[in-house]
Every structure is written in structure tokens, then in C-alpha cells.
PDB file of N, CA, C, O and CB in Angstrom:
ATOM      1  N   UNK A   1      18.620 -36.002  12.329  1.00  0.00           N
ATOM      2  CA  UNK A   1      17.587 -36.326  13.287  1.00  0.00           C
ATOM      3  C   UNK A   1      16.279 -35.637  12.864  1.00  0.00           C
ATOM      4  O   UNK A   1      16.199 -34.563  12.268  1.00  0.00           O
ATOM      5  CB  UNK A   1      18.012 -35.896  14.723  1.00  0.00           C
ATOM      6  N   UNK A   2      15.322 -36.380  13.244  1.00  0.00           N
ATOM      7  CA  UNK A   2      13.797 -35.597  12.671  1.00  0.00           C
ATOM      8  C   UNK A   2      13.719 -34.358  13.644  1.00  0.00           C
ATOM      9  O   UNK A   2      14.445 -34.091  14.602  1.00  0.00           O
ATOM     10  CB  UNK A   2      12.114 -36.712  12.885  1.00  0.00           C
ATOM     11  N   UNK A   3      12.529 -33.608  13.082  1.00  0.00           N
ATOM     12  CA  UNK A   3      12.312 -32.369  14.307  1.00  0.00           C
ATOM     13  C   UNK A   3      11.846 -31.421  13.448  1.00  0.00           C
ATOM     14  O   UNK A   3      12.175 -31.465  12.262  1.00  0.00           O
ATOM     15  CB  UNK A   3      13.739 -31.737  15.251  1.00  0.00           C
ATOM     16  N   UNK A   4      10.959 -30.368  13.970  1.00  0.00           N
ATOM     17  CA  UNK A   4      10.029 -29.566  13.613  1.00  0.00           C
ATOM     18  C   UNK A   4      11.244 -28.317  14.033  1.00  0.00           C
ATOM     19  O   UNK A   4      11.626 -27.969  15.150  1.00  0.00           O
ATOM     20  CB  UNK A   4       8.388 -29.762  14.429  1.00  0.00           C
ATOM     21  N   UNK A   5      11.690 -27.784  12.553  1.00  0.00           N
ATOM     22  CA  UNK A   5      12.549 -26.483  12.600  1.00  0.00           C
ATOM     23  C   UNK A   5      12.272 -25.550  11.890  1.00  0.00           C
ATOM     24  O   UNK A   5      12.185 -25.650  10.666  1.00  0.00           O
ATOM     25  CB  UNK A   5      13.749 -26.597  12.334  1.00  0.00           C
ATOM     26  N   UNK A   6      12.008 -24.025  12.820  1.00  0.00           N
ATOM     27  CA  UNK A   6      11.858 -23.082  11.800  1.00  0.00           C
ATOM     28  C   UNK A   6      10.685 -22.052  11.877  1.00  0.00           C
ATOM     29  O   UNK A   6      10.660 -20.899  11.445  1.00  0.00           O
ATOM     30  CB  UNK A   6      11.752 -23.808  10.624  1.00  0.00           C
ATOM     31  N   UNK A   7       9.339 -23.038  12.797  1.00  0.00           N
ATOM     32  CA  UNK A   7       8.135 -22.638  12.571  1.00  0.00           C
ATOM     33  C   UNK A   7       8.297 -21.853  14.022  1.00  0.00           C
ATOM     34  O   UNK A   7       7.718 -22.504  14.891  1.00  0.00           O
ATOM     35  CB  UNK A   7       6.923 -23.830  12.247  1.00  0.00           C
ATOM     36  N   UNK A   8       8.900 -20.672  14.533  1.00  0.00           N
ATOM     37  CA  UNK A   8       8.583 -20.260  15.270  1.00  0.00           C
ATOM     38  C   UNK A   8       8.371 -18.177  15.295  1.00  0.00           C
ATOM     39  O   UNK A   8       8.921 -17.540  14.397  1.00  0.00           O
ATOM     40  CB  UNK A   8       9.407 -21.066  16.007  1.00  0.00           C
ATOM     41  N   UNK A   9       7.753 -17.615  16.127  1.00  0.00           N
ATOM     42  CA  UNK A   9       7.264 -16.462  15.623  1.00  0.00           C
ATOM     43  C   UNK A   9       8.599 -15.723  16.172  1.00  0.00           C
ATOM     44  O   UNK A   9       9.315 -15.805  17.170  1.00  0.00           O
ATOM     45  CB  UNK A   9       5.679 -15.972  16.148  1.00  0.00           C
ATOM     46  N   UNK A  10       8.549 -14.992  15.034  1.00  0.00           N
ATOM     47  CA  UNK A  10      10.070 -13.719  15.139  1.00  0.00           C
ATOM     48  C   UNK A  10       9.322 -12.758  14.762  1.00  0.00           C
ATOM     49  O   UNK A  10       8.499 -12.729  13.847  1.00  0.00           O
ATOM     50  CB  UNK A  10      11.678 -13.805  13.996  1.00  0.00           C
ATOM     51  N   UNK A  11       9.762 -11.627  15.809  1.00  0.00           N
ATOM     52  CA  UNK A  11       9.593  -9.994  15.616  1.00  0.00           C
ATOM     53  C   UNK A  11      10.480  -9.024  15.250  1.00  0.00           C
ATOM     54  O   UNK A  11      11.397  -8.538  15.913  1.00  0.00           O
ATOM     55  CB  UNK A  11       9.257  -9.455  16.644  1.00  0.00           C
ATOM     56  N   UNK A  12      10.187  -8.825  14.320  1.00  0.00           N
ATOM     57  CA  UNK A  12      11.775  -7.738  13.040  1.00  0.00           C
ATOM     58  C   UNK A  12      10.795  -6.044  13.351  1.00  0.00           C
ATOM     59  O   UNK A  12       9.614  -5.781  13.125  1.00  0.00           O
ATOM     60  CB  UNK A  12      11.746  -8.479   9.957  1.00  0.00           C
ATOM     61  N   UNK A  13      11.761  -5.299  13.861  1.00  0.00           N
ATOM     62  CA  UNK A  13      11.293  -3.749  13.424  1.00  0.00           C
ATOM     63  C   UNK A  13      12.418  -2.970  12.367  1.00  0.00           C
ATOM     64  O   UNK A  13      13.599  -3.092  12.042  1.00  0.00           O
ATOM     65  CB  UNK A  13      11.175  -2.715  14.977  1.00  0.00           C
ATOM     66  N   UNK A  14      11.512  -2.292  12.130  1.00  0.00           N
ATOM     67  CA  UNK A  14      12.379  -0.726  11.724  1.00  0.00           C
ATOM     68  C   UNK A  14      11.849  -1.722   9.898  1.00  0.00           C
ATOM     69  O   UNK A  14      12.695  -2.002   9.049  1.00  0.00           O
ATOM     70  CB  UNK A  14      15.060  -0.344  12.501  1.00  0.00           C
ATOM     71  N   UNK A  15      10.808  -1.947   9.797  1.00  0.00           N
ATOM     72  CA  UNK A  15      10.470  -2.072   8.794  1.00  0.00           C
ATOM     73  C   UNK A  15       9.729  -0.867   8.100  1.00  0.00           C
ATOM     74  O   UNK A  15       9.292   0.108   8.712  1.00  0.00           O
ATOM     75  CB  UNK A  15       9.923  -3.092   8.891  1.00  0.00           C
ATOM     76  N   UNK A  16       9.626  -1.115   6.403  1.00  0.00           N
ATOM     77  CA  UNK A  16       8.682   0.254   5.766  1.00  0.00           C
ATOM     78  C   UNK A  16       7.583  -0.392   5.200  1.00  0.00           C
ATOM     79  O   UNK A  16       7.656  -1.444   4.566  1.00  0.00           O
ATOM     80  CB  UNK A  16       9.430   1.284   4.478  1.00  0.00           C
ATOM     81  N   UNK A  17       6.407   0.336   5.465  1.00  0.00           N
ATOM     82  CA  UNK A  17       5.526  -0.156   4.507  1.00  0.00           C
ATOM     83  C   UNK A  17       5.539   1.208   3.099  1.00  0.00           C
ATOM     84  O   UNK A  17       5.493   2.423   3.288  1.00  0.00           O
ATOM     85  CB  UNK A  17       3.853  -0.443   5.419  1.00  0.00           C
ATOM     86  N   UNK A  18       5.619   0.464   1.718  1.00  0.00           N
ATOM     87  CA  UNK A  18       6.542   1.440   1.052  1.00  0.00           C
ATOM     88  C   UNK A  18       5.031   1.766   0.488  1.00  0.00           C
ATOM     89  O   UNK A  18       4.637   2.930   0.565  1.00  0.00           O
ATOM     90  CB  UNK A  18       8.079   0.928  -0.057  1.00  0.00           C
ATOM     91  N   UNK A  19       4.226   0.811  -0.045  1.00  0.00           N
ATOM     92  CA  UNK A  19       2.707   1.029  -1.195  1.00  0.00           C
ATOM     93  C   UNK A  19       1.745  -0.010  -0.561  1.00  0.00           C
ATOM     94  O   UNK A  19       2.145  -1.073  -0.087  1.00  0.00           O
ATOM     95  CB  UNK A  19       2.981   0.510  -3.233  1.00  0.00           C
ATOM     96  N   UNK A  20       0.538   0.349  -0.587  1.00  0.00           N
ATOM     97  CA  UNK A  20      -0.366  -0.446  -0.475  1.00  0.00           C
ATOM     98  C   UNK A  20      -1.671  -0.559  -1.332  1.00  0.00           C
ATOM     99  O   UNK A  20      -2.613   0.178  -1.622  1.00  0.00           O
ATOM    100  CB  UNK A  20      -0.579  -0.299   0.598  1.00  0.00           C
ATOM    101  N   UNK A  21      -1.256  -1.885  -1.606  1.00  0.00           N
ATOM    102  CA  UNK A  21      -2.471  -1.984  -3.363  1.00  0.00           C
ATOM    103  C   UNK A  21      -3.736  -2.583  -2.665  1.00  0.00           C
ATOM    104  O   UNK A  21      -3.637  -3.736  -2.246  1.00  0.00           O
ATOM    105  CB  UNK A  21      -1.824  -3.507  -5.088  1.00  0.00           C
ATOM    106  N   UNK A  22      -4.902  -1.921  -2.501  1.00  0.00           N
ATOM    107  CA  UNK A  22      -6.177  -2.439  -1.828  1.00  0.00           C
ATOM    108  C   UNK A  22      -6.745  -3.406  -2.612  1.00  0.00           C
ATOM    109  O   UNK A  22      -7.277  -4.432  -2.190  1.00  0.00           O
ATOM    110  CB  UNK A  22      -7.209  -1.405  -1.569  1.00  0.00           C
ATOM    111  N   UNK A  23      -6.563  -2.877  -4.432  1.00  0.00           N
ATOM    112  CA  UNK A  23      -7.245  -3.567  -5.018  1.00  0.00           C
ATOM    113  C   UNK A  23      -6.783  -5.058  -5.368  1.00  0.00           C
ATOM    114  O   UNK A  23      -7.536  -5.968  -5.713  1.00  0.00           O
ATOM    115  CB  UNK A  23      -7.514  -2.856  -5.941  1.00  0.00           C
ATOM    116  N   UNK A  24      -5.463  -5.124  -5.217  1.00  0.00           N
ATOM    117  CA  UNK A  24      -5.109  -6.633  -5.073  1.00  0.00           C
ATOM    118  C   UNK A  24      -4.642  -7.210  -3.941  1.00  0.00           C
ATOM    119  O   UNK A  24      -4.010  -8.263  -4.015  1.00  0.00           O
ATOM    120  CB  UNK A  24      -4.214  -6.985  -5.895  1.00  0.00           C
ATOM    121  N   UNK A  25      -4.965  -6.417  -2.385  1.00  0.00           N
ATOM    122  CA  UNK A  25      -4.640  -7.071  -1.401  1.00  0.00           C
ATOM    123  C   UNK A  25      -3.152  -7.258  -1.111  1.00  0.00           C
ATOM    124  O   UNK A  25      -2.804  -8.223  -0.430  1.00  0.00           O
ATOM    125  CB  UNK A  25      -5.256  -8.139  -1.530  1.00  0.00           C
ATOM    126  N   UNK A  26      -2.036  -6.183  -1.703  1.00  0.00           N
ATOM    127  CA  UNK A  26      -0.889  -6.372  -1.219  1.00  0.00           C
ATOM    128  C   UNK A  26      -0.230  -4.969  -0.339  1.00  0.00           C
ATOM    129  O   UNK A  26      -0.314  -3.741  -0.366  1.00  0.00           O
ATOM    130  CB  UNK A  26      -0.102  -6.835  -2.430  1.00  0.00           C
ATOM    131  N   UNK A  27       0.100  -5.485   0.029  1.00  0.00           N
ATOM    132  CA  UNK A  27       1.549  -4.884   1.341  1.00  0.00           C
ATOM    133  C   UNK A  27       2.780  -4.557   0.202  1.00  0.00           C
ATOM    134  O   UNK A  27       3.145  -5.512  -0.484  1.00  0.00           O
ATOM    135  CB  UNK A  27       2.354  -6.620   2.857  1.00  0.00           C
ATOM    136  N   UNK A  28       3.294  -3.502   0.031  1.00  0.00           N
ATOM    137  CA  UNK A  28       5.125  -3.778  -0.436  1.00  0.00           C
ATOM    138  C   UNK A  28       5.485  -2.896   0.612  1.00  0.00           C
ATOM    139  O   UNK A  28       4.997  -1.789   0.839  1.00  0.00           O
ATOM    140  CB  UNK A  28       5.899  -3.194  -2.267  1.00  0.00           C
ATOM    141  N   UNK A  29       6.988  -3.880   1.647  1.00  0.00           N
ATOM    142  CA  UNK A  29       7.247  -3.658   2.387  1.00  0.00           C
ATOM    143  C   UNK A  29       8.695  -3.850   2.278  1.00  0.00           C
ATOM    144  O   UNK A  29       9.305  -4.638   1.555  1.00  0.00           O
ATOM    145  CB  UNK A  29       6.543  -4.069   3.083  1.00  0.00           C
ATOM    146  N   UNK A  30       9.191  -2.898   3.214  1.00  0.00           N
ATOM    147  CA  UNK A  30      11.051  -2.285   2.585  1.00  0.00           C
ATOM    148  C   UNK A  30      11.606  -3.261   3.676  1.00  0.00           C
ATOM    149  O   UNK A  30      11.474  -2.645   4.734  1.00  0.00           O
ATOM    150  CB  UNK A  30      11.775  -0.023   2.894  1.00  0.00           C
ATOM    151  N   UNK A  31      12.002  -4.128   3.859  1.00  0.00           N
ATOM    152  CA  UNK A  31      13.086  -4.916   4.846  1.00  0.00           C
ATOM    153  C   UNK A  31      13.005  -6.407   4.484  1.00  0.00           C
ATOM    154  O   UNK A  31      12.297  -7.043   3.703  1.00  0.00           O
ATOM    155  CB  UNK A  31      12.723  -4.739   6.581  1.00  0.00           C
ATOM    156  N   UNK A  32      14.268  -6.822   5.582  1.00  0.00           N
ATOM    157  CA  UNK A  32      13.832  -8.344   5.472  1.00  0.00           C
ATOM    158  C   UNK A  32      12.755  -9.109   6.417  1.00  0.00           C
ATOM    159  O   UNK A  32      12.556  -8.991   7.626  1.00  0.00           O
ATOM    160  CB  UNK A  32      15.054  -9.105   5.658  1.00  0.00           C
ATOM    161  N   UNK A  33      12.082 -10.000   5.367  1.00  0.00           N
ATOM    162  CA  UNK A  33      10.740 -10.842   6.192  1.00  0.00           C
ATOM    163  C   UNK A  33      11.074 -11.880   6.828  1.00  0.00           C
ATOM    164  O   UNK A  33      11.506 -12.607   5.933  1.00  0.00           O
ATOM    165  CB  UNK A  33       9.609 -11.417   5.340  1.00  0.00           C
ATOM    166  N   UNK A  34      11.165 -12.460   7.826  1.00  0.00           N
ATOM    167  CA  UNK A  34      11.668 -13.563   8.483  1.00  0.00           C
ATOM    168  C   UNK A  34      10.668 -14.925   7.659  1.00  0.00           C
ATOM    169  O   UNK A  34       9.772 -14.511   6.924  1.00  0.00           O
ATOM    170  CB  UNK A  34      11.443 -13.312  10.343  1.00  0.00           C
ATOM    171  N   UNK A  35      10.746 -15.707   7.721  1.00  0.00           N
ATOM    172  CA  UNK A  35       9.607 -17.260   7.262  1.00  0.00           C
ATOM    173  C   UNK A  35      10.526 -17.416   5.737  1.00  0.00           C
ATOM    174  O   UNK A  35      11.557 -16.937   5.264  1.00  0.00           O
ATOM    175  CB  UNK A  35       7.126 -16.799   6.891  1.00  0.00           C
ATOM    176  N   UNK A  36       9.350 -18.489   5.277  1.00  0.00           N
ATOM    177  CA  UNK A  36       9.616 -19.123   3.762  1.00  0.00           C
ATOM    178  C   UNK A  36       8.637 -18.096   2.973  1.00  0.00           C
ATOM    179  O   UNK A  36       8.107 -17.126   3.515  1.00  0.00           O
ATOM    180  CB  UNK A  36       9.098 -21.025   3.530  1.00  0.00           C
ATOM    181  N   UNK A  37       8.476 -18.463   1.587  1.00  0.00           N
ATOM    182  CA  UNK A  37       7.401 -18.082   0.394  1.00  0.00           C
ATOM    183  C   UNK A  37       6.536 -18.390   0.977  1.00  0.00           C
ATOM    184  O   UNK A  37       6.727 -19.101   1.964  1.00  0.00           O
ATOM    185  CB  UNK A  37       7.342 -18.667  -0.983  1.00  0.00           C
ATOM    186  N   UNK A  38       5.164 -17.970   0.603  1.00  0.00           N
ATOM    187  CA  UNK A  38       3.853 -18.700   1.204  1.00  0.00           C
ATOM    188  C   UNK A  38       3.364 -18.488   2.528  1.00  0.00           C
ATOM    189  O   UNK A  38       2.138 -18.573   2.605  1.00  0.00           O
ATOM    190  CB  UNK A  38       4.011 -20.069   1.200  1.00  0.00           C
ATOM    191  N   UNK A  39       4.040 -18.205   3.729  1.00  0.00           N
ATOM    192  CA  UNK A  39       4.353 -18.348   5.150  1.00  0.00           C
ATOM    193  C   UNK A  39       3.583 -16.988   5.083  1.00  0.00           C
ATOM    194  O   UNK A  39       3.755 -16.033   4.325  1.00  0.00           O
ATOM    195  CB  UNK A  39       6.067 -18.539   5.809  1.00  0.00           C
ATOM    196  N   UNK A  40       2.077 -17.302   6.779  1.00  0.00           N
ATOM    197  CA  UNK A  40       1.691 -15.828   7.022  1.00  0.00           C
ATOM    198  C   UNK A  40       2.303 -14.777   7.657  1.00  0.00           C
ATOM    199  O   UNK A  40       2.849 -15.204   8.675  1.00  0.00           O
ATOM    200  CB  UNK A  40       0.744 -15.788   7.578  1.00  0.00           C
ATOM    201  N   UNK A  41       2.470 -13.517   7.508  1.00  0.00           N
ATOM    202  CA  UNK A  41       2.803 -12.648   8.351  1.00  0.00           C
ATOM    203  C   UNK A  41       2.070 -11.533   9.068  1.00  0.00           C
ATOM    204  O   UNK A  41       0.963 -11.195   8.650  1.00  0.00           O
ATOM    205  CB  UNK A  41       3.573 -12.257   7.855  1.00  0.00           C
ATOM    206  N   UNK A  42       2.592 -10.961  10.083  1.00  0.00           N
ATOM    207  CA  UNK A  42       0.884  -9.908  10.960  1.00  0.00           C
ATOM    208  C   UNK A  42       2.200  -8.757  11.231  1.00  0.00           C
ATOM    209  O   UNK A  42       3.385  -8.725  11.564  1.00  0.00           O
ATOM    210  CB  UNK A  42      -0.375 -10.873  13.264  1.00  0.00           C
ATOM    211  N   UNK A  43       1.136  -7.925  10.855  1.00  0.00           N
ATOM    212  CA  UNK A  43       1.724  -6.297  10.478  1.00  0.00           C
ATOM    213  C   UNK A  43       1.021  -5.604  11.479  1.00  0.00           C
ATOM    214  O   UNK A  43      -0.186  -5.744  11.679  1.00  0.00           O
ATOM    215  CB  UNK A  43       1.334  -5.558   8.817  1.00  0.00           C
ATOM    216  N   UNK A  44       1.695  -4.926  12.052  1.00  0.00           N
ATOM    217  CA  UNK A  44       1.383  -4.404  13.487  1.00  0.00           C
ATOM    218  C   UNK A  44       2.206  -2.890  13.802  1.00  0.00           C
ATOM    219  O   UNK A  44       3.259  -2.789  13.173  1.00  0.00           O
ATOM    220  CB  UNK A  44       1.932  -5.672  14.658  1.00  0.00           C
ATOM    221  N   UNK A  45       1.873  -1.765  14.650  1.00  0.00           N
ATOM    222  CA  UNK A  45       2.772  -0.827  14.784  1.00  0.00           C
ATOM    223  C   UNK A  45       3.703  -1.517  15.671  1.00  0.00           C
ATOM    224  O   UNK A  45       3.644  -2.627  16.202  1.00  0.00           O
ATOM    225  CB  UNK A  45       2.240   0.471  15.251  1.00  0.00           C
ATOM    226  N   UNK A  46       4.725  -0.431  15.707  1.00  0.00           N
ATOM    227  CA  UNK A  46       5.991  -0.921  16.984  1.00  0.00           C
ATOM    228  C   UNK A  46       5.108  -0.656  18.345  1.00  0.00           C
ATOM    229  O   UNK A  46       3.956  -0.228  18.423  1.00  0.00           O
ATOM    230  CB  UNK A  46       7.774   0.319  17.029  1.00  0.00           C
ATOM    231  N   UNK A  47       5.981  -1.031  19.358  1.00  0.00           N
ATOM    232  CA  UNK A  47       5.619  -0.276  20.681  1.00  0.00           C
ATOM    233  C   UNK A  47       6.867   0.177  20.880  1.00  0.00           C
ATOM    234  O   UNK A  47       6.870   0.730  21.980  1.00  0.00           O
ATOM    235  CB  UNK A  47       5.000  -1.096  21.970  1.00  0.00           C
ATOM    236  N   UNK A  48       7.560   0.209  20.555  1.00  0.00           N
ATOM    237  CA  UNK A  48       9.275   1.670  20.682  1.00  0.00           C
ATOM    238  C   UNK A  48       9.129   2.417  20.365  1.00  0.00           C
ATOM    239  O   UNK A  48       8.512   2.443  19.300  1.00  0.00           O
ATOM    240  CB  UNK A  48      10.654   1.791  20.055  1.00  0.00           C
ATOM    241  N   UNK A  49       9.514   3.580  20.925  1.00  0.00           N
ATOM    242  CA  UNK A  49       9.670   4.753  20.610  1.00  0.00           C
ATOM    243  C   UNK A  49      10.800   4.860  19.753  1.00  0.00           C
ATOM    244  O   UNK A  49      11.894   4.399  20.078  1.00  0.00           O
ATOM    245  CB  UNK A  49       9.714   5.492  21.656  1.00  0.00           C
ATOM    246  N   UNK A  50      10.587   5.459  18.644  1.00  0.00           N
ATOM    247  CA  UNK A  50      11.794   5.448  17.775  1.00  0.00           C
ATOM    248  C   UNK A  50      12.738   6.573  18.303  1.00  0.00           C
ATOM    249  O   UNK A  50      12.305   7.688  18.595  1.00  0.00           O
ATOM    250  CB  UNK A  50      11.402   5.683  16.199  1.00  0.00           C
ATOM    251  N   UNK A  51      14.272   6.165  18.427  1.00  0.00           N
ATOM    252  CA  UNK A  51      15.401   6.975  19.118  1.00  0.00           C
ATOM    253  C   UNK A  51      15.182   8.781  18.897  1.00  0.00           C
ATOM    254  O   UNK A  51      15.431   9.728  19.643  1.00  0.00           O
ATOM    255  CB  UNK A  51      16.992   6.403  18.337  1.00  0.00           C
ATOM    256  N   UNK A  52      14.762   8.717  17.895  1.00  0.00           N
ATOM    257  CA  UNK A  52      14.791  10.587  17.513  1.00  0.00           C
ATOM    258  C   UNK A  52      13.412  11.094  18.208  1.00  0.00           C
ATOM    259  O   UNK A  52      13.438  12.246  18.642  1.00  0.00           O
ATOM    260  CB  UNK A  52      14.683  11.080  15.410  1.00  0.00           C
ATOM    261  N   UNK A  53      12.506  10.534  18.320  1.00  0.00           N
ATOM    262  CA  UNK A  53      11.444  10.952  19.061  1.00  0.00           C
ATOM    263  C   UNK A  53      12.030  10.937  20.880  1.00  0.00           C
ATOM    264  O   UNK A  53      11.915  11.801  21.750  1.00  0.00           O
ATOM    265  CB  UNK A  53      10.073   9.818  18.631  1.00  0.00           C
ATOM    266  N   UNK A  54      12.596   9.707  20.909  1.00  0.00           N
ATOM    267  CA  UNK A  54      13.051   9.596  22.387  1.00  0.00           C
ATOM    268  C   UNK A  54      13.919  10.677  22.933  1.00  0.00           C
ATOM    269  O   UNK A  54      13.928  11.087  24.093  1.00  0.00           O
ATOM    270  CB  UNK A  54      13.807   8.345  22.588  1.00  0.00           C
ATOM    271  N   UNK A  55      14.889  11.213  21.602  1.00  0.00           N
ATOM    272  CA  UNK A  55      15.844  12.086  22.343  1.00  0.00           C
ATOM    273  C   UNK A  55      15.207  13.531  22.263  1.00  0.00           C
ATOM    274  O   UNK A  55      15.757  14.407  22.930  1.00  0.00           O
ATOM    275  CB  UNK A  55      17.396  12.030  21.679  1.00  0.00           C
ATOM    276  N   UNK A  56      14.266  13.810  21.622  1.00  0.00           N
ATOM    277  CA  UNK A  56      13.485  14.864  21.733  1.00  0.00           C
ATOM    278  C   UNK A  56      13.008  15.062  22.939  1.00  0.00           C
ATOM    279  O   UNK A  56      13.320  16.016  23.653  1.00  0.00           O
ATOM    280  CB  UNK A  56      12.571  14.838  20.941  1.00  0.00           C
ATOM    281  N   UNK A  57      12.190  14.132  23.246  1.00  0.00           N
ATOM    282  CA  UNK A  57      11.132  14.091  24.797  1.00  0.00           C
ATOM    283  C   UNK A  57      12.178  14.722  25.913  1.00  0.00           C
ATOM    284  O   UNK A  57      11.788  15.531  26.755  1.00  0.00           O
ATOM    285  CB  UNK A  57      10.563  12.093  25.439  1.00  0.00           C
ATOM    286  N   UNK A  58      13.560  14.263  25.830  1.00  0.00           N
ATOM    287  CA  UNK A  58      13.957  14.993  26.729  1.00  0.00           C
ATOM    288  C   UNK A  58      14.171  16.237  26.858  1.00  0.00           C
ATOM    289  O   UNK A  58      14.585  16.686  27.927  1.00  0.00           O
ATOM    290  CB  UNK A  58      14.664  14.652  26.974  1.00  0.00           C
TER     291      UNK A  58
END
């Protein structure tokens, strides 16, 4: 059956940003990327508190 599959926005954490090359405009980033080749992605902080910070606060 026809149908538009695939193109929808997914949010992955607990990613690394490992290097960042200014001079050629790249990201190398430690996890898996959700999309195809080519496909944009937006790099953003978390809003979680990561568990070891959380169990500290208490």
C-alpha cells in the first residue's frame, strides 16, 4: 500500500558528542542516529537530570 513512512521526529538521549571540527562543520557523535544518510538532525542538551546527579541531590 502507498504511504509516507519513516519521516517522523524521534528523540534518542544519552548520546556523546566525542570531537567537533569547526573548520569543516562536523559533529562526531558516539551513539545511534535515528533517520537515513543525508537526513537533518538538531542537537540540543537533555532536560533529564542524569541518574548520578539525581541520586546525589538527595
Amino acid at each position: 500500500m502507498p504511504g509516507h513512512m519513516g519521516q517522523v521526529r524521534r528523540t534518542v538521549q544519552n548520546l556523546q558528542v566525542v570531537q567537533v571540527r569547526e573548520a569543516e562543520n562536523i559533529l562526531l557523535i558516539k551513539g545511534a542516529i535515528p533517520g537515513a544518510k543525508g537526513d537533518y538532525v538538531i542537537i540540543r542538551e537533555s532536560k533529564k537530570i542524569p541518574k548520578q546527579a539525581a541520586a546525589a541531590k538527595k
